[in-house]
N, C-alpha and C positions, 0 to 999 in steps of 0.2 A: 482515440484521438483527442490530445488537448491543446489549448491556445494560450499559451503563455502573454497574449497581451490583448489588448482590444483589438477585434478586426473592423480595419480601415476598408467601408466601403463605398464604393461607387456609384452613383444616383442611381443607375442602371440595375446594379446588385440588389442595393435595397427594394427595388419596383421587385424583383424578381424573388426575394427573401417574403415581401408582404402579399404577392402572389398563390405562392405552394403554400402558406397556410392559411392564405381566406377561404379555400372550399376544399375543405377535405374529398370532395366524390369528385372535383373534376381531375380527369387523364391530364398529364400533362409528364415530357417528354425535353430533356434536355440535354446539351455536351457542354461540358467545362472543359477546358484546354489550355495550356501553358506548359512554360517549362518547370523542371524542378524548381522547389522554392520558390514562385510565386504566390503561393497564398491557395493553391487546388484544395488541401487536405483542409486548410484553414476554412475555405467558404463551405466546403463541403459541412463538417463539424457543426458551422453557425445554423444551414439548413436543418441537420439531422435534432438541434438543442429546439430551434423552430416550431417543427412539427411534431415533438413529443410534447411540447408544454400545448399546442394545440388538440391534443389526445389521440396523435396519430401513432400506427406502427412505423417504424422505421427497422430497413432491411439492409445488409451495409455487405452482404456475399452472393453469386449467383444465385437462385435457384435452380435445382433441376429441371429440364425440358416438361417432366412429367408431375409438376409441383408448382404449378405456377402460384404468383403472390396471394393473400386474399384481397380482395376488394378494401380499398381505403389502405390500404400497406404501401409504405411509400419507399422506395430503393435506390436509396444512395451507394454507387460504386463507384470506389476510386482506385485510381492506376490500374485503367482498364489496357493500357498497353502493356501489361505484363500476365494478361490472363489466356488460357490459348485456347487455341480456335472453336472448341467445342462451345465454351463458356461466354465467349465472345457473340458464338452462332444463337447461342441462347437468350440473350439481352436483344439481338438483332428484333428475335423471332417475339418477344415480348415487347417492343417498340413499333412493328408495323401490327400488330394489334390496336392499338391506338387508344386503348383501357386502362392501361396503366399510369403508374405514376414515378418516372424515372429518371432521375440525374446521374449522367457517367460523366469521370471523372479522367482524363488520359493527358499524356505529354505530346507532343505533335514527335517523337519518335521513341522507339520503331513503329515504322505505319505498316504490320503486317495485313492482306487483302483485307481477312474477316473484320481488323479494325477499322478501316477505310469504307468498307461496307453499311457497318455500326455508325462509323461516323454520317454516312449520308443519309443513312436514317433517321437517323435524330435530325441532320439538318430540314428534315422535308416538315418537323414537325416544329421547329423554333431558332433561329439563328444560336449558333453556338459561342457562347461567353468567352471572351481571350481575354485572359490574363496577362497584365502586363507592368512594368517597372511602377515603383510609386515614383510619384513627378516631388520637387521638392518641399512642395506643402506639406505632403502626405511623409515624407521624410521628416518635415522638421516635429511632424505631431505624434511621429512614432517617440520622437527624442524627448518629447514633454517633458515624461516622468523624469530622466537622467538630469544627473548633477547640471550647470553650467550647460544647460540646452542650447540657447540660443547660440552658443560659441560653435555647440559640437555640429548642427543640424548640418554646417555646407560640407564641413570635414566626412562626415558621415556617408553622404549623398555621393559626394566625391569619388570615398573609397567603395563605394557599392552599387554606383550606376541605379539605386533605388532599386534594387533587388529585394521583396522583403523579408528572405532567409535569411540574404546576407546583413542587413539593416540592424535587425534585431541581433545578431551576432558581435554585429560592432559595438551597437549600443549598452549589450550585456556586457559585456567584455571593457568598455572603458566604463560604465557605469560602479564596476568592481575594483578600478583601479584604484591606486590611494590616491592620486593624480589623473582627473580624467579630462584634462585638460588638451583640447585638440592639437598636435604638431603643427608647428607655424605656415607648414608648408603642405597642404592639401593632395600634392599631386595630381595628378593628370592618368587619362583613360588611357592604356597602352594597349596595343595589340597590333591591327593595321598599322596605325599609325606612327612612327618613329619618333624619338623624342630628337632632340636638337642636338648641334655637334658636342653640348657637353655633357649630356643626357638630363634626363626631367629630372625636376629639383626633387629628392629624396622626400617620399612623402612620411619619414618617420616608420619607425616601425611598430605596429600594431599588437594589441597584448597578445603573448600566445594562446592565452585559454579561445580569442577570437579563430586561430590559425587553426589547431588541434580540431575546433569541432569540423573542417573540411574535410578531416581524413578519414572517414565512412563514404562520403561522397567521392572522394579520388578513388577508392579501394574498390568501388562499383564500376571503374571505368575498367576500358582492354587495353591491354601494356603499348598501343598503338596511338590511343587518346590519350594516355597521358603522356607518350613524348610529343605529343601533338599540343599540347597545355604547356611544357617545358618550351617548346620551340616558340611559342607565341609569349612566353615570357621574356622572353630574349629581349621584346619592346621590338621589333624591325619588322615594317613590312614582308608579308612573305604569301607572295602567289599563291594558285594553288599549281601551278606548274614549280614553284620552288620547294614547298611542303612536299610533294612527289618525290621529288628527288633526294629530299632530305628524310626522309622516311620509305623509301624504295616501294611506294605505294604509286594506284596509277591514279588520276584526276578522280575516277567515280567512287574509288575507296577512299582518298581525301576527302570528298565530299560526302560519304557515309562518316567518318570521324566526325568531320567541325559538327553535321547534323546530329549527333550523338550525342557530343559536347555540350553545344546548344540547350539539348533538350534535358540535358541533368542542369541547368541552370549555372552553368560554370563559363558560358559564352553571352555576352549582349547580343542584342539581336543581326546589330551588322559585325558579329563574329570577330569583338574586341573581348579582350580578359582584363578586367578591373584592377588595379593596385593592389586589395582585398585579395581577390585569388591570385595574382601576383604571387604576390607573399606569402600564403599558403602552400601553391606549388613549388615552390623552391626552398620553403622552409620542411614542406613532410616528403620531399620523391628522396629515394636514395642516392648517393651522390655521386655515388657509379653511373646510375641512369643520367643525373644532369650533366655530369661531364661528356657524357658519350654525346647526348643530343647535342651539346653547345659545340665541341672540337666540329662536330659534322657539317652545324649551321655557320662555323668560324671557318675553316676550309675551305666548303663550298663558295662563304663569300668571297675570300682569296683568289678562287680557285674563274668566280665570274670577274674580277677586278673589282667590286663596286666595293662601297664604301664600309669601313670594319670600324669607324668611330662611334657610329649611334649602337651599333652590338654592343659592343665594348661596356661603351656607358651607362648601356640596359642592365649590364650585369655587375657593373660597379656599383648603380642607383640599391642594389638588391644582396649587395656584399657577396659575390660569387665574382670578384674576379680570377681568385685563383685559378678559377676553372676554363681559364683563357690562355690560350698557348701562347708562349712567347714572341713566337714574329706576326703574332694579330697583334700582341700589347704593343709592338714597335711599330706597326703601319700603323694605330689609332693614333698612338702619339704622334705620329707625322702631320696627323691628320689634325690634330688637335692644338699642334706648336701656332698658329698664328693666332688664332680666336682663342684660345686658355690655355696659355702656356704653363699654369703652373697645372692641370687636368697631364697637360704633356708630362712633365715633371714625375709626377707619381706614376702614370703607366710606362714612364720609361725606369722608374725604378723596380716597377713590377714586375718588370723585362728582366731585369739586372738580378734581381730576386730569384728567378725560375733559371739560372743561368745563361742568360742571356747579355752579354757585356753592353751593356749603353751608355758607360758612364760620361760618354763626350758628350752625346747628344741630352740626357739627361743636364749636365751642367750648362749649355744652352740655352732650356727649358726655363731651370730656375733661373736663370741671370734675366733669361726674358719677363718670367713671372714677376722679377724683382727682389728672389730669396739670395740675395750678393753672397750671403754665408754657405750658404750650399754651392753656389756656384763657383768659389774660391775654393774653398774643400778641398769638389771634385776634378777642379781645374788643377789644383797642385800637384794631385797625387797624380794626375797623367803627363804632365812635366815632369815628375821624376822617373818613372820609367813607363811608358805608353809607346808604341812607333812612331814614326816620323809624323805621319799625316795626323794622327790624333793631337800629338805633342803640337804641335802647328793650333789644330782649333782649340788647345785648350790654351795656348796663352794668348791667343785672341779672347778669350772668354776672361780670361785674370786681368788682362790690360785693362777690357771694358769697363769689369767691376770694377779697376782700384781708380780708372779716371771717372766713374759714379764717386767714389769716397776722396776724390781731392788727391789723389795719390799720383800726378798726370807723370812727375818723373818717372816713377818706377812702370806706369802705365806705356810711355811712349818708349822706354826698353823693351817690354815687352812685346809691343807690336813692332818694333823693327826685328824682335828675334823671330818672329812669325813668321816673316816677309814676302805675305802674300800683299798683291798692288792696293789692296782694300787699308790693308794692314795697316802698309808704308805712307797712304795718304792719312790714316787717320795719327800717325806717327809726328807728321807735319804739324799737321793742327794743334797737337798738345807742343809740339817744341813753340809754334809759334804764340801759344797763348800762354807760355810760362818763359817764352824769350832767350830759350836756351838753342844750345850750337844743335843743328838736324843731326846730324851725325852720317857717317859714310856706308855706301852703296856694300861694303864689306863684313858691315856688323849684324849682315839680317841673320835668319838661323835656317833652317832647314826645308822649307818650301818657297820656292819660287816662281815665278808666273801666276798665272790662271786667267779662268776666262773672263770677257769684258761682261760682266752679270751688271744687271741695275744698278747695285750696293756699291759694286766695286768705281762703276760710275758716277755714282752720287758721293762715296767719299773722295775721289778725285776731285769734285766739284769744292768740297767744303772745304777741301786743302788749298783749293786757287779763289775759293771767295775769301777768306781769311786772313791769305794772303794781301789779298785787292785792297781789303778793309786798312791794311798797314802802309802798302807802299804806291796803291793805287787810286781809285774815286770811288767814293760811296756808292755811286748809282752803280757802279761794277760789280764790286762786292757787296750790294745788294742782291742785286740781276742775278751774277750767280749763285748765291745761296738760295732764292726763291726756286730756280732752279732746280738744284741739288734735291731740294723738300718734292719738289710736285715728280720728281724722277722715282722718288720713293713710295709716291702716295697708292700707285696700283697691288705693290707685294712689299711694303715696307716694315708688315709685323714682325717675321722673325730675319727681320737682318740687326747683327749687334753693333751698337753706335755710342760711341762714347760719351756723345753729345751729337742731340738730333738736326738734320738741316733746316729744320723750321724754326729750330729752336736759337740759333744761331743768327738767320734771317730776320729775326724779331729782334734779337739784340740788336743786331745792327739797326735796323727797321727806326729802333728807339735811341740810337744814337745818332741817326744824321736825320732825328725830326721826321719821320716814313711813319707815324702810327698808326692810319690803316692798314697798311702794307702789312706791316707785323700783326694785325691783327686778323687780317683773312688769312696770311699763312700758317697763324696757330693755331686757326679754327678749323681749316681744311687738314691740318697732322692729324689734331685730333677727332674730327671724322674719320681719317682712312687708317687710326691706330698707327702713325710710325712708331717704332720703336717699343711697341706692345705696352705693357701695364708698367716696364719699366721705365718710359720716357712720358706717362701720361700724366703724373702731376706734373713734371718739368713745363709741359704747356701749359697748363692747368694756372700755374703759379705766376709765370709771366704775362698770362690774359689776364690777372689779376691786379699786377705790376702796371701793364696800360691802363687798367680801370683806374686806378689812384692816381696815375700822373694828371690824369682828365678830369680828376677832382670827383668822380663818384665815388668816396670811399664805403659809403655802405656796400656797394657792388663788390668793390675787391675783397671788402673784411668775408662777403658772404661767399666767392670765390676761394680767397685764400684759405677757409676751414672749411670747404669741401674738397680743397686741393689734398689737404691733411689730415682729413675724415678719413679718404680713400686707404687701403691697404695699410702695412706695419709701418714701423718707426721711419719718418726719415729719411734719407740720407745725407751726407754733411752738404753736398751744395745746394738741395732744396732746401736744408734746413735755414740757411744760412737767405735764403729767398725769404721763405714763411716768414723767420723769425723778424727779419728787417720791413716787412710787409705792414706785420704788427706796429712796431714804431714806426713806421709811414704813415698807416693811415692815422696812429694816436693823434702825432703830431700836426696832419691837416685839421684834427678835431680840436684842435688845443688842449688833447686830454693827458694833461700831465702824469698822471697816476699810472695811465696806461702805459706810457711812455717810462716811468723808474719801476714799473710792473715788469716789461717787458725787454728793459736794458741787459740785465745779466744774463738769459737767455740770448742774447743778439750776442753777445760778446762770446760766448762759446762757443758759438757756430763759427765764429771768424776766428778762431783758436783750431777748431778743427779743421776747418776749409783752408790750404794758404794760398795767400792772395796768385791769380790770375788775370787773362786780359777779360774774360767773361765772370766775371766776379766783381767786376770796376762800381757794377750801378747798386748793386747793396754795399757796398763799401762806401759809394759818395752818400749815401742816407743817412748811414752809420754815422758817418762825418756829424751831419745835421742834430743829429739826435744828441751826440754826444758833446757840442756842444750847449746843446740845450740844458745838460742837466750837470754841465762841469765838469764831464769826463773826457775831453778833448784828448788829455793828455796819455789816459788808458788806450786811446784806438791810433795813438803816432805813429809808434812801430810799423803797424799794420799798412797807414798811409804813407809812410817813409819807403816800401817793399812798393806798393802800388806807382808811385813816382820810377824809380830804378827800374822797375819793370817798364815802363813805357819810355825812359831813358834810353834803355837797353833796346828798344824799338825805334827809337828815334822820335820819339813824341806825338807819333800818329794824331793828325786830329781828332779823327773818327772818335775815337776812342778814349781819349783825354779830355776833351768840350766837356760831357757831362761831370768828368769830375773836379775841374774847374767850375764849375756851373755850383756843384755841392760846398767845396770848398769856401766860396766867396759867400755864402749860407754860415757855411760853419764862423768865417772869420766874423762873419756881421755879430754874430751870436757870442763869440769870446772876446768880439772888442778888441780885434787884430785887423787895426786899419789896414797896416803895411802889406797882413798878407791879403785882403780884401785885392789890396792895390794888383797884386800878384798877379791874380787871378784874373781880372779884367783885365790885366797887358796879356795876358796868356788866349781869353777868350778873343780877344782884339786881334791878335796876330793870326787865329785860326778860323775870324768871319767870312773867308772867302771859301773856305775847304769845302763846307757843309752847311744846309739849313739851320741846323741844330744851332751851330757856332754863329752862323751868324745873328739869329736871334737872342741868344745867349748871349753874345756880345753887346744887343742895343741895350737889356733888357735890365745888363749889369750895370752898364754905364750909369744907366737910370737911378737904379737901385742906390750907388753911388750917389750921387747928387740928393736925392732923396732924402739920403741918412741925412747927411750935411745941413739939409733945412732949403735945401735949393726945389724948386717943383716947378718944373714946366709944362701945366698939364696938356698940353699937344703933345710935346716929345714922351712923354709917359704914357699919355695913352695908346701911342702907335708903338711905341716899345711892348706895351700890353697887350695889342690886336696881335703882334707878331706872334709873341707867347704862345696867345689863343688859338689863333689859324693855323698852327706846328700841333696842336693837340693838348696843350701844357697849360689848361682851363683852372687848375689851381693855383697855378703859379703866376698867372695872369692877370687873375683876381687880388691876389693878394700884392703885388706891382702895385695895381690900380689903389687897393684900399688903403694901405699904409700911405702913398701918395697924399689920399684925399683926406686924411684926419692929423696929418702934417703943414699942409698948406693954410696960410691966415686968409688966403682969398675965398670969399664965400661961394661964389659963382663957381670956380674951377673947383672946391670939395663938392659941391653938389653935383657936376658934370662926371667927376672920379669916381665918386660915390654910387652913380648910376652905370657908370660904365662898369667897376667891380661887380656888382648886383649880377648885371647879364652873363659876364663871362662868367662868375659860378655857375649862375642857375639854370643856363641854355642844357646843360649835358647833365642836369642834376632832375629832370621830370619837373613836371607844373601839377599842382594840385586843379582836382576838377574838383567841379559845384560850387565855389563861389565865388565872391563877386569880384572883381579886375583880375582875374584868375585866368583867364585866355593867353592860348598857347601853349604848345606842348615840347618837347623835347626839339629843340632848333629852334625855337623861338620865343621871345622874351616875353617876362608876365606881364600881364595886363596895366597900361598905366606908363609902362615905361619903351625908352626908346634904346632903338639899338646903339651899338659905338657910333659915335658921329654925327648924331641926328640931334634934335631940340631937345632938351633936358625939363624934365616936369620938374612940377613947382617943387621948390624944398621942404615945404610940409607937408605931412599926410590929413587927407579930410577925412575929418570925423564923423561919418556919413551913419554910425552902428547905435542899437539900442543903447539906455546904459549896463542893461546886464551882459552884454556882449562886448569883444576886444578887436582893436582894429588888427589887419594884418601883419603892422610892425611889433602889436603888442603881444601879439600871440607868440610870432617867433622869441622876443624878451622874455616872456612870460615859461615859455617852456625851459629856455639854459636855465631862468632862475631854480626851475624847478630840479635841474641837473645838476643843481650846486654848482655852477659857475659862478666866480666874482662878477662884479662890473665890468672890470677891465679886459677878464677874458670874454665877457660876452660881447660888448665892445668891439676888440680885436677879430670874434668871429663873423658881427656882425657889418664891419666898417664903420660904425659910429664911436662916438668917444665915450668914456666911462660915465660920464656928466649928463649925456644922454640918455645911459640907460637908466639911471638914477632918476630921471627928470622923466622915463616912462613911465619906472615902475610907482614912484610916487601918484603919478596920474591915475593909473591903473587902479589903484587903493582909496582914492579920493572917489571913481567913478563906481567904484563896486562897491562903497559905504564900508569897508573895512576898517575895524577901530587901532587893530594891530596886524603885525606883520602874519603873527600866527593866523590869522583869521584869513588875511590875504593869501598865505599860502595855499592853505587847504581851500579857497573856491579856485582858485589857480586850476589846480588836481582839476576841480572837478568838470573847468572850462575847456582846458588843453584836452580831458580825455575825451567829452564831447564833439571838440574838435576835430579827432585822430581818427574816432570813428566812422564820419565822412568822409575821408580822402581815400582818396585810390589809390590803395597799395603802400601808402606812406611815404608816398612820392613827395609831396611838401615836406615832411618831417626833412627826407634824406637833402631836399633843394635845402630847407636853412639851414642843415649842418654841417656840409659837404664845405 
């Protein structure tokens, strides 16, 4: 017997190891017990090294009845449950003598009588030793020696339940790797317990020199335990009334198996199978055997109703799906289409693979999943010759996709050739948000009617809120599309939408002034998944959308690249979202670079995308942006379509306000009084329709007079509270501050000045720990007063050490450090450029600064001390916002 590593022992053990060799003459009588591969032969080995360095004999086979030991001979046997009964009667018979000196060594199965006997024997003379899992200390100190331990120890534990045969096997085995770098994904203990509808995250697969050595250990089992090992690698729950039936054994001989199993160290104790032998058994049984056991445990599950998803996944997680019969691979996928559709996706190809035709439902999957390219594919080819009823959902499935890629004409041909009533309303929706003729009850194609299902309900909805939105009242075509959303929200994963009802509701939501509205609607889609992975940035990107209009743009920026972190490229109307997202928020930041960064990006999404009625609000930004940087004239075209399209609707307000609202932005910006002019008659004429319009309207007026040199700081500031009380926290601020650095009266820039302040910074967080620092999200920092109220003094008191900066200089102090001019700091700050000139001068005169350079670098070193104390960088995001 030898021990390839240190043996890890247990307080207990050691008392018990420095026992048997403190007195060689005294008796002494012991049971070791555990399962295979716990460490039996190991402790045993440490004993027998023990008490020869002690000068004892050591005896490691029975002796005969009529040969007993000699005195001080000490006998060590191990795997005493494989010696028979004679042998067994003979150790008995040498233990109730109570002269000896003996340690047996057995597995708690087979418990043949004379073993059971033995073992109560020895119990009478000393509690017997149970061997059991190392816990993960004792695992991570097995890993010492190995590469990159501390990474491997949870990995290890993980795959081995702290088994120490298995332990040492892992750890051999990646220690020899060239790479023994643990997989990023641990896995999980399977057996009992099932893994999740899309099965446990692949723990990697493990070297084979680790797998190989379990095949002496399988080879010892009876061809009943090891389908009994296959059938528990399946990962699924299974009785012992299911394992009976699945192995045509009765409950007591199942229960002689698992105890078998168990006891060669190949079961945990509550009769789970590790990852580790996982992998093992299905990488050494032959594949005759795994298939037979898996078709039986597939079957039967069929054959009870219950669930064939987490089987499935068991045997995906472990690369044996092949060995999965085709209408299991079609119920999982069914099973799988709402929570991971693209999981559905592959086992409906696996379907399709083993001759199994799924190609409809596979295109489904992927369109749900979000893979448009597969889903057009396989949508095509069953348009060209599929039956009726397929041909039917596969050009539902092409429509979907090509009104995902901007393509709504060919899109709403599509679903009227369809002409189911789902079909025909979502038919509507694309005719009326591209403003073309619906066309006639004549032109659908091959399926007609069906039943009133949710879907078919909810796109009826979105075709009459849509409607509403054009020739009806906001609050209508609100109502119903909030509607439409919450009809979807109980089974809305796998219904295909060409555009979701929440996602629609939000538009609107943000065109008649509703931003909460649209903002619990997109948060409730995207809790109950409408429209699966393919419609979840679309929400994603829109709560983004509201975050920037409200002037949080660190919130959206951080939003909108999670929106585009998620899953592959793209598609052209999100893109066309993100990308104008970017120029949104650059421009609340006044960050111009960001802004000619991210222009030709924006303009190719609007080359891809052509303009629609839900495309209107990155198109009026566009607008902004692109006057900003002189390319007014590159995005005409594009606004020249956007006009004609709402012509051709008849100028809906709904729908038109915001991009009047942009436009008179763009004009201010190219120095196009007349079309400023425009704009304002246009908003003017549409202040009664909508919230939106009619703040839009005061707000322009304003704006208007403003330019001119005209400031009424009453009428501006209530033009500004409307802004702000509609949700439009940036655009409120900025009303108010250009006002107050316009105006020659000192009284009314101080009153603007503080009124801008509030509306940024109410929805931008408040910095805690310091001083006039009170108030948090809804209310104004410390010092200052809300709209309306007394206005503090015009200067700020210098109340700070001189190595410290007050909190107008800190905010100064940081643009300067962002390379901002004067004038855009200024501009971000509502002060004039002479201001910030006249801080930062102060700033360098209070900090003994001889030159700029010197001022900069304590800058750094103030601001970063600064940033460290805030919470979260809630201040930072209030004075950029």
């Amino acid at each position: 017997m030898t021990i390839e590593r240190p043996l890890l022992l247990s307080r207990e053990q050691r008392s018990l190891l420095d026992r048997l060799a403190a007195d060689p003459a005294a008796p002494f009588a012991l049971a070791v017990t555990g399962p295979g591969g716990h460490g039996k032969t190991a402790l045993l080995s440490e004993m027998a090294r023990r008490c020869r360095q002690a000068g004892q004999t050591v005896l490691t086979t029975v002796p005969a009845a009529t040969e007993p030991p000699e005195p001080g001979t000490v006998l060590l046997v191990d795997d005493a449950h494989l010696l028979d009964d004679t042998r067994l009667g003979a150790l008995r018979a040498l233990v109730d003598t109570g002269r000896h000196r003996i340690v047996v060594g057995y597995r708690p199965w087979p418990r043949c009588p004379a073993l059971v006997e033995l073992a109560d024997a020895l119990r009478r003379h000393a509690e017997p030793v149970l061997l059991v899992p190392f816990n993960p200390e004792q695992t991570a100190a097995r890993c010492a020696a190995a590469p990159q331990a501390a990474r491997l120890a949870d990995h290890v534990h993980a795959q081995t339940a702290g088994v120490p045969r298995d332990v040492d096997r892992l750890v051999r085995a990646l220690s020899a790797a060239p790479d023994p770098t643990p997989p990023a994904a641990p896995g999980l203990l399977l057996g009992s317990a099932a893994p999740g509808p899309g099965g446990a995250a692949s723990p990697g697969e493990p070297p084979q020199s680790a797998l190989v050595e379990f095949g002496p250990d399988l080879d010892r089992l009876t061809p009943d335990a090891r389908s009994l090992l296959l059938a528990l690698a399946a990962g699924v729950p299974l009785t012992v009334d299911l394992l009976g039936a699945l192995l045509d054994r009765t409950p007591g001989a199942v229960a002689e198996l698992v105890a078998a199993t168990r006891a060669a160290g190949l079961l945990t104790a509550d009769h789970r199978i590790t990852p580790l032998v996982r992998r093992a058994v299905v990488a050494l049984s032959p594949p005759t055997d795994r298939t037979a056991v898996w078709h039986r445990l597939v079957d039967q599950r069929l054959g009870r109703g219950g669930p064939v998803l987490p089987l499935v996944s068991a045997l995906r997680t472990v690369g044996a799906l092949g060995d999965c019969p085709a209408p299991a691979l079609r119920v999982a996928a069914e099973e799988a289409l709402a929570e991971q559709p693209a999981l559905a996706a592959e086992l409906f190809a696996a379907a399709t693979a083993t001759g199994s035709s799924a190609p409809g439902r596979q295109a489904v999957a992927a369109l749900l999943a979000g893979d448009l390219d597969t889903a057009l594919r396989l949508a095509d080819r069953l348009l060209a010759g599929a039956a009726p009823d397929d041909r039917a959902e596969a050009a539902a499935v092409a429509a979907t996709a090509l009104a995902h890629r901007g393509q709504t004409g060919r899109s709403v041909e599509l679903y009227r050739w369809s002409g189911t009533p789902a079909a025909a309303a979502f038919a509507e929706v694309g005719s009326l948000a591209t403003a073309t003729a619906t066309g006639d009850a004549g032109s659908v194609g091959p399926a007609t009617g069906g039943p009133p299902t949710l879907g078919a309900g909810a796109a009826r909805l979105m075709a009459e809120g849509v409607r509403a939105s054009i020739d009806g009242t906001p609050t209508t075509a609100l109502s119903t599309l909030v509607q439409a959303a919450a009809l979807l929200e109980p089974d809305g994963r796998t219904v295909l939408l060409p555009d979701s009802p929440a996602a629609l509701a939000a538009l609107t939501g943000v065109h008649c002034a509703e931003l909460d509205i649209a903002e619990r609607v997109l948060d409730r889609a995207t809790g109950s998944g409408i429209g699966g992975p393919l419609l979840a940035r679309r929400h994603l990107l829109l709560r983004a959308w509201i975050l920037m209009l409200r002037g949080r743009t660190a919130a959206a920026a951080d939003a909108a690249a999670a929106a585009t972190a998620s899953g592959g490229p793209l598609e052209s109307r999100d893109l066309l979202f993100a990308t104008t997202l970017e120029l949104g928020v650059a421009r609340r930041n006044s960050d111009l670079g960001a802004l000619q960064r991210g222009w030709g990006h924006a303009l190719d999404a609007v080359v891809r995308h052509p303009v629609d009625l839900f495309t209107l609000l990155p198109l009026g930004e566009l607008a902004i942006a692109a006057a900003r940087l002189g390319e007014l004239d590159r995005l005409e075209p594009h606004l020249q379509l956007a006009r004609t399209l709402l012509g051709r609707l008849g100028d809906p307000p709904l729908w038109s306000a915001p991009l009047h609202w942009s436009g008179l932005h763009a004009a201010i910006l190219a120095d196009q009084p007349g079309a400023a002019e425009e704009h304002v008659a246009a908003l003017t004429a549409a202040a009664d329709h909508s919230r939106y319009a009619a703040v839009a309207a005061t707000a322009a007026a304003s704006w208007v007079d403003v330019l001119r040199g005209t400031v009424d700081p009453a009428r501006v500031e209530a033009a500004a509270r409307g802004l702000y009380d509609a949700g439009f926290c940036w655009d409120a601020a900025r009303l108010a501050g250009q006002a107050a650095i316009r105006t020659a009266d000192r009284r009314a820039m101080t009153a603007l000045l503080d009124c801008a302040r509030v509306f940024q910074g109410r929805h931008a967080g408040a910095r805690s720990g310091t001083a006039g620092g009170k108030g948090g999200p809804g209310g104004a920092r410390g010092g200052q007063r809300p709209p309306g109220g007394a206005a503090p003094p015009a200067a700020e008191v210098d109340a700070v050490p001189r190595s410290e900066l007050s909190e107008r200089e800190h905010e100064v102090a940081e643009l300067v450090l962002a390379g901002l001019t004067y004038r855009e700091i200024g501009d971000r700050l509502f002060i004039s450029a002479k201001t910030v000139e006249h801080h930062v001068a102060r700033m360098r005169s209070r900090l003994n600064c001889a030159n700029r350079t010197e001022l900069l670098a304590l800058l750094r070193t103030l601001v970063a001390e600064r940033m460290a104390v805030t919470a979260g960088g809630a201040w930072r995001e209030r004075s950029t916002t």
